[in-house]
N, CA, C and O atoms as CSV, one atom per row, in Angstrom:
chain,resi,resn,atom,element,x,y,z
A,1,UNK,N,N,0.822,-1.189,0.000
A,1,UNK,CA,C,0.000,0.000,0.000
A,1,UNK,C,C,0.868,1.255,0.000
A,1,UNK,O,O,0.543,2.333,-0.497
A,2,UNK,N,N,2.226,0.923,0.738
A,2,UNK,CA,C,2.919,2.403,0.757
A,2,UNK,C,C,3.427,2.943,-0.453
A,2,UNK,O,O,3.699,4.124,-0.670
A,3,UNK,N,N,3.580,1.526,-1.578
A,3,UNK,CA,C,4.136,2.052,-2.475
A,3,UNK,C,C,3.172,2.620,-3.656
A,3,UNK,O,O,3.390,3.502,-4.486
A,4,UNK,N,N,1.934,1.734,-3.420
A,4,UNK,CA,C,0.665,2.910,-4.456
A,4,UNK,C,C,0.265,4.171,-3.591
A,4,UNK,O,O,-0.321,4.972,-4.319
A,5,UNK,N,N,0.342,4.481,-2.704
A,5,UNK,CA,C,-0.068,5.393,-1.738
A,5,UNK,C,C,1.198,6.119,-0.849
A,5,UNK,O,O,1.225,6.220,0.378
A,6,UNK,N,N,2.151,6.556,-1.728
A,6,UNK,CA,C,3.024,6.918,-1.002
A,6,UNK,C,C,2.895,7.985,0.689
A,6,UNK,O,O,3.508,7.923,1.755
A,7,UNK,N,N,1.593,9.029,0.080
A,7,UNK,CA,C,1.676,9.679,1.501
A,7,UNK,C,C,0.522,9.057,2.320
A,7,UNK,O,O,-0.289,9.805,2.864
A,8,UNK,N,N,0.427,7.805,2.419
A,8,UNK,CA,C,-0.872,7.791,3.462
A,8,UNK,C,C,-0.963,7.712,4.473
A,8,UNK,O,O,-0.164,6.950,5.018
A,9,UNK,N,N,-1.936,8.408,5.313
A,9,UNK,CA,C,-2.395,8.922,6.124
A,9,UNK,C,C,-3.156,7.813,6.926
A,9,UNK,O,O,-3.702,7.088,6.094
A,10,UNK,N,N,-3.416,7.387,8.182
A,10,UNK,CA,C,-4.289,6.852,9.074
A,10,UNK,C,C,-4.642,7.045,10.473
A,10,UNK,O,O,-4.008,6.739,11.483
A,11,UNK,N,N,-5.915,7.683,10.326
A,11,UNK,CA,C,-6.366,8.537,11.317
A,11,UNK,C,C,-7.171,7.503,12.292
A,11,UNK,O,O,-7.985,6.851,11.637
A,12,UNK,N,N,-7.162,7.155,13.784
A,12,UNK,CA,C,-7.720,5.832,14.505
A,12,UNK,C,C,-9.002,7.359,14.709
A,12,UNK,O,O,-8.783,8.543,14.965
A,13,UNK,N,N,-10.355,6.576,14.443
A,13,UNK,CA,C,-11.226,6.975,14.909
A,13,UNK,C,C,-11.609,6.585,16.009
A,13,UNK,O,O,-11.897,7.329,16.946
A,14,UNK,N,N,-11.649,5.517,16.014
A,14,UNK,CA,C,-12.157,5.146,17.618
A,14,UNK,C,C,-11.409,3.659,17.687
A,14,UNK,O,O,-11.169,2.800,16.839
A,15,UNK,N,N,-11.168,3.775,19.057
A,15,UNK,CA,C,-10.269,1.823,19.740
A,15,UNK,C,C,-11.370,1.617,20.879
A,15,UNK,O,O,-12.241,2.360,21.330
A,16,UNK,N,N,-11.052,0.550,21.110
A,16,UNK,CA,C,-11.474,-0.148,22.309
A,16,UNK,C,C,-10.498,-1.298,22.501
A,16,UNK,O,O,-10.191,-1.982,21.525
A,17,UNK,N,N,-9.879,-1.607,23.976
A,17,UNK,CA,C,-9.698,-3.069,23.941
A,17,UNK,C,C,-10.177,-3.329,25.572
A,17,UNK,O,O,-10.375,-2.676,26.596
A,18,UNK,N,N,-10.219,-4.695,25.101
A,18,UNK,CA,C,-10.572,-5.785,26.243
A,18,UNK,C,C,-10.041,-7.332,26.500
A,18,UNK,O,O,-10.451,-8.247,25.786
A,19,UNK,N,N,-9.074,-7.558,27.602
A,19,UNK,CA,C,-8.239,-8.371,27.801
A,19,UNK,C,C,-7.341,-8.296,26.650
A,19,UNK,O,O,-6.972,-7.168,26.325
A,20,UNK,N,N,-6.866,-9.439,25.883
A,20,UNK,CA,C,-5.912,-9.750,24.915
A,20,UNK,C,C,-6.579,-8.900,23.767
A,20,UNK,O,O,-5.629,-8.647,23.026
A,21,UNK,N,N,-7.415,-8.474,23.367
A,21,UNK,CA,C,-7.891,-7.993,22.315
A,21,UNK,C,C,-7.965,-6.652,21.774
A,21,UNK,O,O,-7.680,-5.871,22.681
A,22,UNK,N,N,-8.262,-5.943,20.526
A,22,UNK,CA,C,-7.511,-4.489,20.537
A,22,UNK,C,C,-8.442,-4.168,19.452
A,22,UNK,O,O,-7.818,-4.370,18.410
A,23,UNK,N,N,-9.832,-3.699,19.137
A,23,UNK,CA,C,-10.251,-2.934,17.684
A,23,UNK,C,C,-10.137,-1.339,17.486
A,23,UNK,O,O,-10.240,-0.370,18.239
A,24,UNK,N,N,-9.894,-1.511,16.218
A,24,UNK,CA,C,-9.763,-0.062,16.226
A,24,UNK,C,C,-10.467,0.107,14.549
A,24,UNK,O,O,-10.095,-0.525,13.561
A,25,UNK,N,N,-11.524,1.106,14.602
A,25,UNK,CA,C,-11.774,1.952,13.230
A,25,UNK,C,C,-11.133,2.980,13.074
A,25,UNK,O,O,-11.003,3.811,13.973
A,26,UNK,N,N,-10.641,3.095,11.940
A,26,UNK,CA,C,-9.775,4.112,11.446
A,26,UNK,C,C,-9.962,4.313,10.073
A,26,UNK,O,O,-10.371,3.405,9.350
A,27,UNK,N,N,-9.637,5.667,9.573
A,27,UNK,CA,C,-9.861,6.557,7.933
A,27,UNK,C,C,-9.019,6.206,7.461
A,27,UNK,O,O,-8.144,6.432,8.297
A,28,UNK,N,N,-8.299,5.513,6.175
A,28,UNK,CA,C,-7.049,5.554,5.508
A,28,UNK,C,C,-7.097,6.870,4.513
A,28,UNK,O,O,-8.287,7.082,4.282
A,29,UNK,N,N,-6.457,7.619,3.988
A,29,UNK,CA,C,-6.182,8.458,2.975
A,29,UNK,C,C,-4.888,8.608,2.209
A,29,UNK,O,O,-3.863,8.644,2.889
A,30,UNK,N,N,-4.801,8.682,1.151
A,30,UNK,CA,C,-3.968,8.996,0.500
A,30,UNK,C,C,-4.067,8.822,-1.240
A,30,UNK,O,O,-4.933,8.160,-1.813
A,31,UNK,N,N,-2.882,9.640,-1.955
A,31,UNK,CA,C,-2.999,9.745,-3.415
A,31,UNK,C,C,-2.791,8.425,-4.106
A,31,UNK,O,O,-1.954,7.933,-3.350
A,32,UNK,N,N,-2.980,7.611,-4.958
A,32,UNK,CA,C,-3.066,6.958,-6.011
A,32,UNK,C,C,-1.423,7.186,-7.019
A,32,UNK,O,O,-1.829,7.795,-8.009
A,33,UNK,N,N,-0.082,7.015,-7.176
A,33,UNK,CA,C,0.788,6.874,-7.537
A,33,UNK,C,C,1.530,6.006,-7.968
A,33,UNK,O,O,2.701,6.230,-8.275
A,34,UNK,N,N,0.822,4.586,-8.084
A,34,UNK,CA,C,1.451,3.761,-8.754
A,34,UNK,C,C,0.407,2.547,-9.172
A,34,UNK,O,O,-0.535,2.728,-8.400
A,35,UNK,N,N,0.151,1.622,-9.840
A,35,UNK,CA,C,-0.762,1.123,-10.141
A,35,UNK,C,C,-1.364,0.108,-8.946
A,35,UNK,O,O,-0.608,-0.306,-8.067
A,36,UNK,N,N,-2.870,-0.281,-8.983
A,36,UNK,CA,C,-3.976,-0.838,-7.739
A,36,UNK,C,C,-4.343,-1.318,-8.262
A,36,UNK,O,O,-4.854,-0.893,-9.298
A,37,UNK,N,N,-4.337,-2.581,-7.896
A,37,UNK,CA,C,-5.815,-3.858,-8.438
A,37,UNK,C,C,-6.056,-3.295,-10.024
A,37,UNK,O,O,-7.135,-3.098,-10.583
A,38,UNK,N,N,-4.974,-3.145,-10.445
A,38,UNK,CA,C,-5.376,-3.437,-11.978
A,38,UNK,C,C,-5.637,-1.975,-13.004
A,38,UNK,O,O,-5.595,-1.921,-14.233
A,39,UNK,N,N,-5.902,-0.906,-12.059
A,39,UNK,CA,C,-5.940,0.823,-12.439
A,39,UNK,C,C,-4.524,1.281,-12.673
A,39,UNK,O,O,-3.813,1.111,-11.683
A,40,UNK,N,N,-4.116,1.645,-13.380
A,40,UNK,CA,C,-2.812,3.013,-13.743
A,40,UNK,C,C,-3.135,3.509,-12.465
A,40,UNK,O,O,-4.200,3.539,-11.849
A,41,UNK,N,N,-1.652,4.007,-12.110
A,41,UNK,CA,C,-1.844,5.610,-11.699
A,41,UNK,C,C,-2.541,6.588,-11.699
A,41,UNK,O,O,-2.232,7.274,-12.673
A,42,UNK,N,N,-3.536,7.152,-10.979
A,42,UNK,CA,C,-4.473,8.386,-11.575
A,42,UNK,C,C,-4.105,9.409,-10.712
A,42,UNK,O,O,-4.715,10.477,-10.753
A,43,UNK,N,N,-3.198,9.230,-9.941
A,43,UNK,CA,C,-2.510,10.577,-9.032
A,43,UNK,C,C,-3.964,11.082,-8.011
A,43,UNK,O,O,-3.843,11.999,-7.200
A,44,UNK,N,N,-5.022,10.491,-8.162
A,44,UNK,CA,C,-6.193,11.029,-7.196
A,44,UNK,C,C,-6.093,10.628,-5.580
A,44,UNK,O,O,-5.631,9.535,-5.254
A,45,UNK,N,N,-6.540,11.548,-4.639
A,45,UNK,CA,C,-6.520,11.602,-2.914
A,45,UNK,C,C,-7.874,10.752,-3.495
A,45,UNK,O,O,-8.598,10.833,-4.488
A,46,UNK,N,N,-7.791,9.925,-2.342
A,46,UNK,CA,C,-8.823,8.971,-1.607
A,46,UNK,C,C,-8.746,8.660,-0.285
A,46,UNK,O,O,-7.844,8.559,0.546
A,47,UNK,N,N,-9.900,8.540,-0.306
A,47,UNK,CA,C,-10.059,7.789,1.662
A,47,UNK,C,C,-11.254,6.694,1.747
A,47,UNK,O,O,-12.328,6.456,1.195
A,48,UNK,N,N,-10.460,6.193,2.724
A,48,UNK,CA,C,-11.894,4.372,2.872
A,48,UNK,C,C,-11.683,4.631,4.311
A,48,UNK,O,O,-11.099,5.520,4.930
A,49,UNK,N,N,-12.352,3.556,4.653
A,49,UNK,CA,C,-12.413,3.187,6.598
A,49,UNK,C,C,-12.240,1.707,6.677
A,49,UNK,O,O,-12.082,0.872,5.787
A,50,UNK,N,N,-12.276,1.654,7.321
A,50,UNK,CA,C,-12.015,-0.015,7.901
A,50,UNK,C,C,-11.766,-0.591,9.518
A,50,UNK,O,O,-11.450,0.141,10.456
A,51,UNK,N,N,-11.903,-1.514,9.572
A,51,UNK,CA,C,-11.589,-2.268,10.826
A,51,UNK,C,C,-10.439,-3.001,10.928
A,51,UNK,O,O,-10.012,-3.580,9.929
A,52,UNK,N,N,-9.986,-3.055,11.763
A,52,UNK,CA,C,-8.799,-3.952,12.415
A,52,UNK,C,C,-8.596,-4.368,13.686
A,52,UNK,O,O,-8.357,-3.483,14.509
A,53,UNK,N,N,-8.633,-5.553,14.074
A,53,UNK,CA,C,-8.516,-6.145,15.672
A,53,UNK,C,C,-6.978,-7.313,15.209
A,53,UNK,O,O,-6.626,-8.154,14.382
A,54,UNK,N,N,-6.503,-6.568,16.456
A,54,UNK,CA,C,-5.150,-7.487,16.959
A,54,UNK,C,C,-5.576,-8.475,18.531
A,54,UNK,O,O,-6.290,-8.080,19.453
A,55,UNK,N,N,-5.022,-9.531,18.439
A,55,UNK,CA,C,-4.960,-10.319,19.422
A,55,UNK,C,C,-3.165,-9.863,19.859
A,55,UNK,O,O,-2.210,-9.859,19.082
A,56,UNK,N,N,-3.167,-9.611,20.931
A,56,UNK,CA,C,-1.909,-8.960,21.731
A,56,UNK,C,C,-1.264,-9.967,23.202
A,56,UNK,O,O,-1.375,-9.727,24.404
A,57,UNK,N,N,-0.707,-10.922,22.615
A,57,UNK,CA,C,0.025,-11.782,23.850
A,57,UNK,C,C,1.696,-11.761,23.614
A,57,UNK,O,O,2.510,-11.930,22.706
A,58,UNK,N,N,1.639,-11.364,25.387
A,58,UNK,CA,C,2.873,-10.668,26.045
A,58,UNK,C,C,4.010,-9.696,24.900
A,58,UNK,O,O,5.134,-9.870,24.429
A,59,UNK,N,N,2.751,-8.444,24.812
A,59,UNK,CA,C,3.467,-7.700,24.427
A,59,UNK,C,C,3.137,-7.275,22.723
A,59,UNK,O,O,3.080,-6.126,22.286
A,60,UNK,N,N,2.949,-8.530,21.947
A,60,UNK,CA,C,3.864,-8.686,20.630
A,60,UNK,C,C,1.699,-9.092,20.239
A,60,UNK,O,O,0.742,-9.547,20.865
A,61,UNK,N,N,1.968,-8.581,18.955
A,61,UNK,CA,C,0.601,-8.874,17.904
A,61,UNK,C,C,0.939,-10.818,17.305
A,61,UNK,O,O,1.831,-11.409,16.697
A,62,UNK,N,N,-0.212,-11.125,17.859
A,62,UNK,CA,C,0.255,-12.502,17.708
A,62,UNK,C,C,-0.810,-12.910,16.219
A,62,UNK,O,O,-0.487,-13.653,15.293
A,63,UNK,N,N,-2.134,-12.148,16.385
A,63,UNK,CA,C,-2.889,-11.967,15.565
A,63,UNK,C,C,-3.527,-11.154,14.693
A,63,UNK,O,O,-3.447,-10.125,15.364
A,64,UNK,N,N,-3.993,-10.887,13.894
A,64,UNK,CA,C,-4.136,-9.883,13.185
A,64,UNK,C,C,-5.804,-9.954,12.452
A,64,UNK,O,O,-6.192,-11.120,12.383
A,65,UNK,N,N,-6.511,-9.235,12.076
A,65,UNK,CA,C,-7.412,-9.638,11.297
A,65,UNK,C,C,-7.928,-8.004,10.924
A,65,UNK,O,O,-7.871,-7.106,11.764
A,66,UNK,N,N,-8.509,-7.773,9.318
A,66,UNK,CA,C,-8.465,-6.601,8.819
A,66,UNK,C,C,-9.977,-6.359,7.866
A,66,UNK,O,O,-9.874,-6.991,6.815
A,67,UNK,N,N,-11.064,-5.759,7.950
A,67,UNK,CA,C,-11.823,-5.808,6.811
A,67,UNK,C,C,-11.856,-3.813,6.567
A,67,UNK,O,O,-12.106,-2.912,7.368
A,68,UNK,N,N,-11.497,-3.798,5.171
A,68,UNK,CA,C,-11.179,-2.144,5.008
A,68,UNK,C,C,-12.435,-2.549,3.729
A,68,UNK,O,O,-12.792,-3.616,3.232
A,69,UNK,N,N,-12.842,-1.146,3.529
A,69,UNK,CA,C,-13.981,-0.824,2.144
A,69,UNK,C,C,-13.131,-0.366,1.258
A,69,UNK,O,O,-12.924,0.832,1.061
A,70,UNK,N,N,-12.388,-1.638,0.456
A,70,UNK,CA,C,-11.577,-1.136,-0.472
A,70,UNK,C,C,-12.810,-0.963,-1.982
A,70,UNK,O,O,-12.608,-0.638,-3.152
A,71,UNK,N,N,-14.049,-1.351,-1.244
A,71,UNK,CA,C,-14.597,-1.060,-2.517
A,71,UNK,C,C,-14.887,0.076,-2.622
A,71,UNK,O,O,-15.120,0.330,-3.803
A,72,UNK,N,N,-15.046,1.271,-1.718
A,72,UNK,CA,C,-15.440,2.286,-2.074
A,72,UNK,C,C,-13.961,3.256,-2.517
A,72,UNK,O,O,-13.984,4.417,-2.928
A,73,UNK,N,N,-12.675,2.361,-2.285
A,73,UNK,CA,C,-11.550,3.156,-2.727
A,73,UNK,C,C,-11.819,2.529,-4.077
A,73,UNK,O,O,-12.730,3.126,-4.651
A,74,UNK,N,N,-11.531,1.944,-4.478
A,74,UNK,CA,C,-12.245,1.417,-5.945
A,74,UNK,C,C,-13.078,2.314,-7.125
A,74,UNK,O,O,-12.802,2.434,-8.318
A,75,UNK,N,N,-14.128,2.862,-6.395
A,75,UNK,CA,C,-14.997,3.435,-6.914
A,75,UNK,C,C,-14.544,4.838,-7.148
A,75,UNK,O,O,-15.019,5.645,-7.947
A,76,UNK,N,N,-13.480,5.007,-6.264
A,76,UNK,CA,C,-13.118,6.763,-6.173
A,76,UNK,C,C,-12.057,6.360,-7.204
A,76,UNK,O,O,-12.056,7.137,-8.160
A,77,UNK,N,N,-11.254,5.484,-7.282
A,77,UNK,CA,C,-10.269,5.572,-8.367
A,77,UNK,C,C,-10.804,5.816,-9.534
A,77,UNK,O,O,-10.485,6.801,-10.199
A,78,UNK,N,N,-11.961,4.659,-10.031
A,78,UNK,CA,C,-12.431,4.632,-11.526
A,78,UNK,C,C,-13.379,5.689,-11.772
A,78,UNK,O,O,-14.090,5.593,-12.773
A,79,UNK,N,N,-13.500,6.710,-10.986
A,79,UNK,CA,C,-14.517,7.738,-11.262
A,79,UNK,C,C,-14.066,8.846,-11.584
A,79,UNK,O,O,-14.834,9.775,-11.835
């Protein structure tokens, strides 16, 4: 992602955790600079949201799990 999105941005909207567990929604943003799922370059700013929860034992992310609306970054590219 850093390299199609060189400046991006991720803003945590809101976290919560409880025991081992960690969610957080957050905004991604950034420009379009190298080719995505199949689009050229279109040099366009975009932003999506998404979810992410880590499982966190002693210390270290042992787990990971991610669902982002890359479809609506999608839609901002081809438009």
């Amino acid at each position: 992602m850093r390299a199609v999105f060189p400046d991006m941005e991720v803003t945590i909207d809101r976290a919560v955790a409880e025991g081992e567990l960690v969610a957080v929604h957050a905004t991604w943003r950034g420009t379009q600079k190298a080719p995505f799922q199949g689009i050229p370059a279109t040099h366009k700013a975009i932003s999506f949201t998404g979810m992410v929860l880590w499982r966190i034992v002693d210390g270290k992310i042992a787990e990971r799990w991610a669902n982002l609306d890359l479809a609506s970054a999608m839609r901002q590219l081809q438009s």
